[in-house]
C-alpha positions as CSV (number, residue, x, y, z in Angstrom):
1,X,101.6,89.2,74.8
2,X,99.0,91.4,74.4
3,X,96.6,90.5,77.6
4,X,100.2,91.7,79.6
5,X,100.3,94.6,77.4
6,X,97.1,95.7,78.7
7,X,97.6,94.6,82.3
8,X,101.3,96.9,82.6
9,X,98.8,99.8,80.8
10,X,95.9,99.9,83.2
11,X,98.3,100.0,86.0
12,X,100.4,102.9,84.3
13,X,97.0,104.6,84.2
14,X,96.4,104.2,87.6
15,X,99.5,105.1,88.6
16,X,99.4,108.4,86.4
17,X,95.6,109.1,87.7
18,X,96.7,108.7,91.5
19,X,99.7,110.7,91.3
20,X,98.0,113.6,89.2
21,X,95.2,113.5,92.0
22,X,97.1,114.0,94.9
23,X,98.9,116.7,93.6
24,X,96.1,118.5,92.4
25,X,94.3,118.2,95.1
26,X,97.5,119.6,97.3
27,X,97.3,122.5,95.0
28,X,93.3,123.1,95.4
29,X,94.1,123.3,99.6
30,X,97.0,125.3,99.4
31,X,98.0,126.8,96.3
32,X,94.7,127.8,94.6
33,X,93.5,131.6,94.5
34,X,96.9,132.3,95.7
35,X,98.5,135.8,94.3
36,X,102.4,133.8,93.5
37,X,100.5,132.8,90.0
38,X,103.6,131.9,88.0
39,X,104.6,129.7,90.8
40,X,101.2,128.1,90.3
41,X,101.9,128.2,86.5
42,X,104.7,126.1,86.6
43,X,103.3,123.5,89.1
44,X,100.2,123.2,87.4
45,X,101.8,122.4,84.1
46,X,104.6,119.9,86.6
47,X,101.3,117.5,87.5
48,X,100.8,115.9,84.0
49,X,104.6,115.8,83.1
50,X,105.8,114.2,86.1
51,X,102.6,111.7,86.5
52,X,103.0,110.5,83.4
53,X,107.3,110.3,83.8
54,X,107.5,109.3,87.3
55,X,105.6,106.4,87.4
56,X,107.5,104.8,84.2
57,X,111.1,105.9,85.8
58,X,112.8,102.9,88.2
59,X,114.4,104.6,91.1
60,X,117.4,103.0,93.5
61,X,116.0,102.6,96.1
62,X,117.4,98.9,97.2
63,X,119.9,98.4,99.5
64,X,123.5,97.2,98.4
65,X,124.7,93.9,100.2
66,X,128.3,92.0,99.6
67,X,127.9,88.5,100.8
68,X,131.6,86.6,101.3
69,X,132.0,83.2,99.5
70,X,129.7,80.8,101.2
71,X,131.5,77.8,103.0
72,X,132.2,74.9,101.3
73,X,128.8,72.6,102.2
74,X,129.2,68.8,101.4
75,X,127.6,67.2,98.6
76,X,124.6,65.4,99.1
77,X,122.2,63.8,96.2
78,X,119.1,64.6,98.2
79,X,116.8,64.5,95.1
80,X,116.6,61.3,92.9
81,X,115.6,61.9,89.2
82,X,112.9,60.0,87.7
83,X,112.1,59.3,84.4
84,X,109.4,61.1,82.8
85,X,108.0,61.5,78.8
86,X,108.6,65.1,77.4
87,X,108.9,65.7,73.6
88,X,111.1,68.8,73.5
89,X,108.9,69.8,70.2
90,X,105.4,69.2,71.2
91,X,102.7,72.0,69.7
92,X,98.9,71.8,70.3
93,X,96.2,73.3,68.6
94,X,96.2,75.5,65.0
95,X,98.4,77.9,64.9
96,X,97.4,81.4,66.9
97,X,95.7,84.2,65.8
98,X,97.2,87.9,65.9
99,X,97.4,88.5,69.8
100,X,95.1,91.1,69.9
101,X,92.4,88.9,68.9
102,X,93.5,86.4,71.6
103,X,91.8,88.9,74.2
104,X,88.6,88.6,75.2
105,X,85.7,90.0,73.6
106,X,85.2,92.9,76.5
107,X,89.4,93.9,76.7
108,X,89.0,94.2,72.8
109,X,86.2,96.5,73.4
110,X,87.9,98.7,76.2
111,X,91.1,99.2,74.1
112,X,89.0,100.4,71.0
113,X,86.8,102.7,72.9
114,X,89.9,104.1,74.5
115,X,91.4,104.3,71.3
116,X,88.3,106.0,69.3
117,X,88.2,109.0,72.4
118,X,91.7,109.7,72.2
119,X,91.7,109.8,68.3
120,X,88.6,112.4,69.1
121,X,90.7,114.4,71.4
122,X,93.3,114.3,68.9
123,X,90.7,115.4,65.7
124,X,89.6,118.4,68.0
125,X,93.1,119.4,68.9
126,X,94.1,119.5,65.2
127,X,90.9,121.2,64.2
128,X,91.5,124.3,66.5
129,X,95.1,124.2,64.9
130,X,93.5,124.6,61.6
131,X,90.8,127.1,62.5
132,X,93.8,129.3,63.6
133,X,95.3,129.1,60.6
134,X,92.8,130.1,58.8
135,X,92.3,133.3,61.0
136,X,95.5,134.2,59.7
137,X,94.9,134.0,56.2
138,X,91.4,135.7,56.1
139,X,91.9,138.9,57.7
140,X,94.8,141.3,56.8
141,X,97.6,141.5,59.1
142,X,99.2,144.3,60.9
143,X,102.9,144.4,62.8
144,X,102.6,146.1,66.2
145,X,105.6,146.0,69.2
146,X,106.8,142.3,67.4
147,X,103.3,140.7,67.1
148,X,101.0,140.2,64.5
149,X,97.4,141.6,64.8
150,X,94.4,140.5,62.9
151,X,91.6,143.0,62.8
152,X,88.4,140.4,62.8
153,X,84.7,140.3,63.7
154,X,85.1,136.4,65.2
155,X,82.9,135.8,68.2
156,X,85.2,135.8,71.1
157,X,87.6,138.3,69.9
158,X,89.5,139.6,71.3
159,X,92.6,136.4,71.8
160,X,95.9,135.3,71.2
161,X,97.2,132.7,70.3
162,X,101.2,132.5,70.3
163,X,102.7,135.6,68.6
164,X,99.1,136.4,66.8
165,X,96.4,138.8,68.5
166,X,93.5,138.5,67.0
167,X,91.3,141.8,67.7
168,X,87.5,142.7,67.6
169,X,86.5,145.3,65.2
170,X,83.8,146.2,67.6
171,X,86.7,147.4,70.2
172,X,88.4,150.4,69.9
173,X,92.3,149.9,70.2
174,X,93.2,153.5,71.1
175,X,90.3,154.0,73.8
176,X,91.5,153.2,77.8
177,X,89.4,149.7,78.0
178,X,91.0,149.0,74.5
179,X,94.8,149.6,75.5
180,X,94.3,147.5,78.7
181,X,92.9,144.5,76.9
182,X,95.6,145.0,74.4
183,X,98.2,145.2,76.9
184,X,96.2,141.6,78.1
185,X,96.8,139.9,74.6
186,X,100.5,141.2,75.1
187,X,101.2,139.8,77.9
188,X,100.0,136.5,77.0
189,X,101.8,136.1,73.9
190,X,105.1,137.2,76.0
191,X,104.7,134.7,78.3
192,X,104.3,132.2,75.9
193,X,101.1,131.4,77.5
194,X,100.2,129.3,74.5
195,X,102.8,126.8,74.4
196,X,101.5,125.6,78.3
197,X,98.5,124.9,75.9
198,X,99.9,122.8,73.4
199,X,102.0,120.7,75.7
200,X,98.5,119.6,77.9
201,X,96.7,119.0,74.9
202,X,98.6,116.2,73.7
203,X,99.0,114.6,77.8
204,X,95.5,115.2,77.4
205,X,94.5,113.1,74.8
206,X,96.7,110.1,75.9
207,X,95.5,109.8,79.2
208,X,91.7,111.1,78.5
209,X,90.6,109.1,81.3
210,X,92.1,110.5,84.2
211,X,90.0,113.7,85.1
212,X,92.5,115.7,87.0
213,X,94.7,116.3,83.3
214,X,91.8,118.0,82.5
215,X,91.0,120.1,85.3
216,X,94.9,121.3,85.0
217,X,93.8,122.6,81.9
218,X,91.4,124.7,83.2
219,X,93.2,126.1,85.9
220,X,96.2,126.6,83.9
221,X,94.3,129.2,81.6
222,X,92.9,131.0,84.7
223,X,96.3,131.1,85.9
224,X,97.2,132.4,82.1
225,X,94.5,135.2,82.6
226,X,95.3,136.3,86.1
227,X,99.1,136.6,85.1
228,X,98.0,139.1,81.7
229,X,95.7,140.9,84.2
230,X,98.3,141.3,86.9
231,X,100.8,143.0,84.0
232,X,97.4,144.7,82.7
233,X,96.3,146.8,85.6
234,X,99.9,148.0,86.2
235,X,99.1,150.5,83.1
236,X,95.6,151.4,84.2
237,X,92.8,152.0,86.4
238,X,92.3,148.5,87.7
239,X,88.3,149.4,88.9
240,X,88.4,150.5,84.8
241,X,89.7,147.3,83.7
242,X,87.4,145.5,86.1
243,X,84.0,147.0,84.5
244,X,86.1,146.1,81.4
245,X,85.2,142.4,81.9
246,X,81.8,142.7,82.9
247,X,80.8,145.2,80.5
248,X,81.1,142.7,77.6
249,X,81.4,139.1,78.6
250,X,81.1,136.4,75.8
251,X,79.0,133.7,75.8
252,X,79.8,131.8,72.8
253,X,82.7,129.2,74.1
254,X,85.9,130.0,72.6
255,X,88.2,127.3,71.4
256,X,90.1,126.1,74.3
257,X,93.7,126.6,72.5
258,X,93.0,130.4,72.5
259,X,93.4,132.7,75.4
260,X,90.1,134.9,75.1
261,X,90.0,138.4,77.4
262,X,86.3,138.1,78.0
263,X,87.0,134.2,79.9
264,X,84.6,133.1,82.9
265,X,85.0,132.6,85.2
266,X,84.8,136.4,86.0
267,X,84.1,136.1,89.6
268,X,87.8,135.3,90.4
269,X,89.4,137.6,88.0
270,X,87.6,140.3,89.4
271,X,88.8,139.1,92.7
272,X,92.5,139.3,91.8
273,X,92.2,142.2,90.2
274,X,90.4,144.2,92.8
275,X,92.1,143.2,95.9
276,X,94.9,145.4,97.1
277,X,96.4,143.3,99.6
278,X,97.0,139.5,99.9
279,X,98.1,137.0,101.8
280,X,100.6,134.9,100.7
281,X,101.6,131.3,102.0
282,X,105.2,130.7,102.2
283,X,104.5,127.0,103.6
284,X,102.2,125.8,101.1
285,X,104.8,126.4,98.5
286,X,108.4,125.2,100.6
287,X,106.5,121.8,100.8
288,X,106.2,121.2,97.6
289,X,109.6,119.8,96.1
290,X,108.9,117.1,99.9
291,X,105.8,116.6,98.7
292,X,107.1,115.5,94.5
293,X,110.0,113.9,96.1
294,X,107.6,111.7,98.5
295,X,105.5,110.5,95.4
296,X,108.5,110.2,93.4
297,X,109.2,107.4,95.7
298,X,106.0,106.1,96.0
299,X,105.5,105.6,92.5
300,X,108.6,105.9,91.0
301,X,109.7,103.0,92.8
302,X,109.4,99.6,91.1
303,X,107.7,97.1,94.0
304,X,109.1,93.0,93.1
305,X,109.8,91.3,96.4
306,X,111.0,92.5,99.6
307,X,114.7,90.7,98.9
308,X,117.1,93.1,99.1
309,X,120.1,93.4,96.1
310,X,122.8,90.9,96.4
311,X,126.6,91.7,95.1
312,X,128.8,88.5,95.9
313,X,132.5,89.1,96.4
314,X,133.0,86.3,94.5
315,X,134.8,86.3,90.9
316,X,131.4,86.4,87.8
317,X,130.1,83.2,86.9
318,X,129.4,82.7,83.0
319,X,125.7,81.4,82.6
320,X,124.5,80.2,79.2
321,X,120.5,80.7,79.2
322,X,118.7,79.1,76.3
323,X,115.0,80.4,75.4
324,X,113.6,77.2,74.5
325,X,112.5,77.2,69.9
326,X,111.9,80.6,67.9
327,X,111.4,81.2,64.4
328,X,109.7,78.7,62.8
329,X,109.3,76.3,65.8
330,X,106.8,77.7,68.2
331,X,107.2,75.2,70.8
332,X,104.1,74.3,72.8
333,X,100.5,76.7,72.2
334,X,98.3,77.0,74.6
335,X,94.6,76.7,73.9
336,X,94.4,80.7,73.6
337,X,97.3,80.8,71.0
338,X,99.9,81.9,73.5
339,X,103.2,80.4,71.9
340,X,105.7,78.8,74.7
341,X,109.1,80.5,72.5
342,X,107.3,84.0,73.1
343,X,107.4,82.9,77.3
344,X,110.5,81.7,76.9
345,X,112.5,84.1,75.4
346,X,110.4,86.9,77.8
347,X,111.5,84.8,81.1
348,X,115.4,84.9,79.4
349,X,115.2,88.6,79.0
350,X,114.4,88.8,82.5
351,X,116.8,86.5,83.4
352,X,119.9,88.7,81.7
353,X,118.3,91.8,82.5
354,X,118.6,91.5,86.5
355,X,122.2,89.0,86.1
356,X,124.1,91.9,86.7
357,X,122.9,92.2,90.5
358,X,123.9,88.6,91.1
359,X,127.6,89.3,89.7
360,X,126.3,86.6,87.1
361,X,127.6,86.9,83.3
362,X,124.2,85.7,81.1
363,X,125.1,84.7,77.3
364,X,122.0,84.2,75.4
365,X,121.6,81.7,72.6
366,X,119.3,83.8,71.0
367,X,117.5,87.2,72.0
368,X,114.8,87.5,69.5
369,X,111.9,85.7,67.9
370,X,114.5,83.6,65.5
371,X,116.0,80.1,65.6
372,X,119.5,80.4,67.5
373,X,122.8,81.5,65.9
374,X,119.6,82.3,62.5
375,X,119.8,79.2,61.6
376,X,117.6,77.5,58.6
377,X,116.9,75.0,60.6
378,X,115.4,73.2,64.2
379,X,118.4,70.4,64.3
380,X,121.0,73.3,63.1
381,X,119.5,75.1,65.8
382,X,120.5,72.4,68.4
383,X,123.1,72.1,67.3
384,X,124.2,75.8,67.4
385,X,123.0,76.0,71.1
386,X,125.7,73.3,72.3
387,X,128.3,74.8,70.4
388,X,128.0,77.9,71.6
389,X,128.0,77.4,75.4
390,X,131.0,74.7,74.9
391,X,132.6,77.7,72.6
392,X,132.7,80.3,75.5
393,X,133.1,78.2,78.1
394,X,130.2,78.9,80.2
395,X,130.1,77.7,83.8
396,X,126.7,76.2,83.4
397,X,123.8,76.2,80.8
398,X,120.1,76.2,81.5
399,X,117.1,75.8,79.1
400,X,114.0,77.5,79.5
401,X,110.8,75.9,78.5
402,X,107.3,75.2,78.8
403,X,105.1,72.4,78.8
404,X,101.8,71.2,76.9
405,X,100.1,68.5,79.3
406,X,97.0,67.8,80.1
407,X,95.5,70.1,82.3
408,X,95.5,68.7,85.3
409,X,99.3,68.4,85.7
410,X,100.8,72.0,87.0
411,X,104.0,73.3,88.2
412,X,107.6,73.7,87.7
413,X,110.3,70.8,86.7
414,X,113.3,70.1,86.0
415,X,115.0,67.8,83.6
416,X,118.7,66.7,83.8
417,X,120.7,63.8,82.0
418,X,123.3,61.3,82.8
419,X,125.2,61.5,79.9
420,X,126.3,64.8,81.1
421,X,130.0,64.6,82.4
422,X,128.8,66.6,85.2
423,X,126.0,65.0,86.2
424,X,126.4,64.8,90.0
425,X,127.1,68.5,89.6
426,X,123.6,69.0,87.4
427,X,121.9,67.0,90.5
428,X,123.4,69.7,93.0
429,X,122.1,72.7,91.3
430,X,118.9,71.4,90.2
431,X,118.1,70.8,94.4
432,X,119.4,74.6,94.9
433,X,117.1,75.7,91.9
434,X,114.5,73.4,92.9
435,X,114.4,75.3,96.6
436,X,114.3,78.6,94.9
437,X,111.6,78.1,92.9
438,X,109.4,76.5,95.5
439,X,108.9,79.5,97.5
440,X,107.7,81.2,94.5
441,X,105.7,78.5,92.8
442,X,105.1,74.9,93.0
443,X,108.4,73.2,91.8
444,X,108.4,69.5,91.5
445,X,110.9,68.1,94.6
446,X,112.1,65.2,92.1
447,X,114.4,65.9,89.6
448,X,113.0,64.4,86.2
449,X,115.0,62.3,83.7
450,X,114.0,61.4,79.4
451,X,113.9,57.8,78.1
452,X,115.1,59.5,74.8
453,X,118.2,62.0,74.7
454,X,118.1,65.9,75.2
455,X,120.3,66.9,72.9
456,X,121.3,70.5,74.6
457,X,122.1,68.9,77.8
458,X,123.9,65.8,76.4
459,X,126.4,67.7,74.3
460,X,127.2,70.7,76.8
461,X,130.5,70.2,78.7
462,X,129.2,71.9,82.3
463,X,126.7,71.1,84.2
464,X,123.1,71.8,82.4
465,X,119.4,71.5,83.1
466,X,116.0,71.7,81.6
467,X,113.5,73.8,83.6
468,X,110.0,73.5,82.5
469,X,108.2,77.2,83.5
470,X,104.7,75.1,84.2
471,X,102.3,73.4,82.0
472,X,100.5,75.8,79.3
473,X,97.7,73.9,79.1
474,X,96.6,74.4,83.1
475,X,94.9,77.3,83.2
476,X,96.6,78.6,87.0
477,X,100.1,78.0,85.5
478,X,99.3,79.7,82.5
479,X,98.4,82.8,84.4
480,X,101.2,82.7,86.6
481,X,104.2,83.0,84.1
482,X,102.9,85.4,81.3
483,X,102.6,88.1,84.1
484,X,105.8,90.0,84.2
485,X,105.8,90.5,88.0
486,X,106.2,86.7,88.2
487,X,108.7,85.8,85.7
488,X,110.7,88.8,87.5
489,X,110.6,86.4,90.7
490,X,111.4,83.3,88.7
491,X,114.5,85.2,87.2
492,X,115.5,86.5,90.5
493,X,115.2,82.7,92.3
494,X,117.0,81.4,89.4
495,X,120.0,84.2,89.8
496,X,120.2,83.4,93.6
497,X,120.2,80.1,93.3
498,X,122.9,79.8,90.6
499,X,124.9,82.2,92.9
500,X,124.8,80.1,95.5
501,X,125.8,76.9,93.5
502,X,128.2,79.3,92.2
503,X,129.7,80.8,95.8
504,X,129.9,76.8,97.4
């Protein structure tokens, strides 16, 4: 679904933009202007990685509980089913358009826009890429200590740009300023200055929007320039190589892949240069690896409800789930052209992905947009379903559906049958699921029963129901289950519940 899609996104932005602004602005308060530079190097270029990693990254962080076999607790049919009309293969409405045009009109527009500037970004990056190569093959090249220098007249010059120096043929190489700022180039192509470059660019461009990737950027080259300085000076006057940069500063902007020698701002190159002595702070870099491993938590941490995980002591219990049509039978679409098979099979997922905490064993009659067991057909398809669970011998089977009412009906239901073998069993766990679900969303207290037959729970040999995930049609019901966060809490109040059924 693609309205989800963007929902998940928008949060991973925020996410990314909140984590990359508190550490940059720990870094402008206690790293900044600070002589440790490749310290600074590596935590500068850390910000984008690990805001973009860490907020995508689960961490466990629950707590771990083993719960004994409940005692026994005597049966009690405390809800009554009543019957009710449901047509298991009810559709409304044409069938949908693509989901993105689903979206409204001003979501449409935001993902292009986004879109169009990061395809800019992208252009530019690959632009500068090509610029550089074509440096290369206009002027004549020259080996000198393992790199390769190009003797141009391009405004800017002199930069580098991985192993290439590209040199002004208004500079003399051989005279004092000239061996400095060659020594400068050096030093950034043996650091590998360049490659910090080409990883931010890309981070960039992806997450365009959040302005502290870009203000990495541009400390990350000072920090690139200060470093070749540093290593500069050591072969040379320092006041020299000082004048150096004033004496010719370039205005023209240079391309932002390069590393330029005449680069603003001046001020603070000058600064680090000149000064003799410096202060360093021991304590604003020891609090750093606190400081990642406190936001790691923060935001690496995925938030669902306050229960904590539950491991029951007692032996797995086998669980078919069935994600109500696929294929070729949509089920139920709502008035947006959101399909009910698409909710279904996403609240079934969910379902099997979080069994494992519950000591539940999930089989799945079918775990992709296809009719169960690929089937050519909707009665084959029932038919398969059945079979299966019966096959395996599953503990107990549960359908997963939606509804198509009108709008003013809402909630959760639940369907079971009396021509179930089990039914009194069926009863029992639909008033445990029932409980579950309430606290999460409005489940219907009476258990609800068809005039004509449901085949899946007829033909299953252990207890089975039919739980209807809300009406489709009502517009707060709608919203509700196609957000992931909630169909997370369904799963998790269906798992509990069947492992209480399961531990009585």
């Amino acid at each position: 679904m693609m309205s989800a899609f963007l929902t998940t996104a928008s949060i991973g932005l925020l996410k990314i933009t909140l984590h990359s602004g508190l550490l940059y602005i720990y870094y402008a308060l206690f790293l900044r202007n600070k002589p440790f530079h490749q310290f600074n190097r590596l935590f500068l270029l850390s910000i984008p990685v690990l805001s973009v990693l860490i907020p995508f990254i689960p961490l466990p962080m629950g707590q771990y509980i083993h719960w004994p076999a409940a005692k026994t607790i005597p049966f009690t049919q405390s809800l009554h089913p009543a019957t009710r009309d449901w047509t298991e293969h009810d559709a409304v409405g044409p069938a949908p358009p693509p989901s993105w045009l689903s979206l409204p009109s001003w979501q449409t527009g935001i993902i292009v826009i986004y879109i169009l500037v990061a395809a800019v970004l992208v252009f530019s990056f690959i632009r500068q890429l090509r610029y550089i190569r074509r440096l290369t093959k206009k002027y004549p090249e020259q080996r000198i200590a393992g790199v390769r220098l190009f003797n141009t007249h391009e405004p800017g010059a002199p930069f580098s740009f991985l192993e290439n120096i590209f040199w002004s043929d208004q500079l003399d190489l051989h005279s004092p300023p000239g061996l400095q700022i060659f020594h400068h180039e050096m030093n950034h192509v043996r650091q590998k200055h360049s490659l910090d470059l080409l990883l931010l660019r890309p981070l960039m461009a992806m997450c365009w929007i959040d302005p502290f990737f870009h203000l990495v950027h541009r400390e990350i080259k000072i920090i690139h320039e200060f470093l070749a300085d540093r290593e500069a000076v050591n072969k040379g006057d320092r006041f020299l190589y000082a004048e150096s940069l004033v004496w010719q500063t370039v205005q023209n902007p240079s391309a932002s892949l390069l590393h330029p020698f005449f680069y603003s701002p001046i001020k603070r190159r000058i600064t680090m240069i000149t000064q003799l002595k410096a202060r360093t702070s021991f304590l604003g870099r020891a609090l750093t690896l606190p400081l990642l491993l406190l936001l790691a938590c923060a935001f690496g941490t995925r938030h669902t409800r306050p229960n904590v995980r539950i491991v029951s002591t007692a032996k797995p219990v086998t669980v078919v789930i069935d994600a109500g049509h696929g294929g070729i039978d949509p089920g139920a679409i709502a008035p947006n052209g959101i399909m009910e098979k698409d909710i279904n099979l996403s609240i079934s997922k969910k379902i099997q992905q979080l069994s494992g905490e519950y000591n539940v064993k999930v089989l799945m009659t079918r775990d992709r947009d296809a009719l169960p067991g690929n089937k050519p057909s909707i009665s084959e398809a029932l038919h398969y379903r059945a079979d299966m669970a019966n096959a395996n011998k599953a503990d107990l089977f549960l359908a997963i559906h939606t509804e198509m009412q009108a709008k003013d009906v809402k909630g959760f239901s639940f369907f079971v049958t009396r021509d179930n073998a089990h039914y009194d069993q069926c009863v029992h766990l639909g008033s445990i699921l029932t409980e579950k679900l309430n606290k999460s969303y409005p489940t219907d207290a009476a258990l609800k029963q068809r005039k004509e037959h449901i085949y899946v729970l007829d033909r299953t040999d252990m207890p089975a129901l039919l739980l209807l995930c809300g009406n489709i049609n009502n517009e707060s019901d709608l919203s509700f289950i196609r957000k992931e966060e909630n169909q997370e809490k369904v799963a998790r109040d269906i798992l509990e519940g069947i492992r209480k059924y399961a531990d009585q």
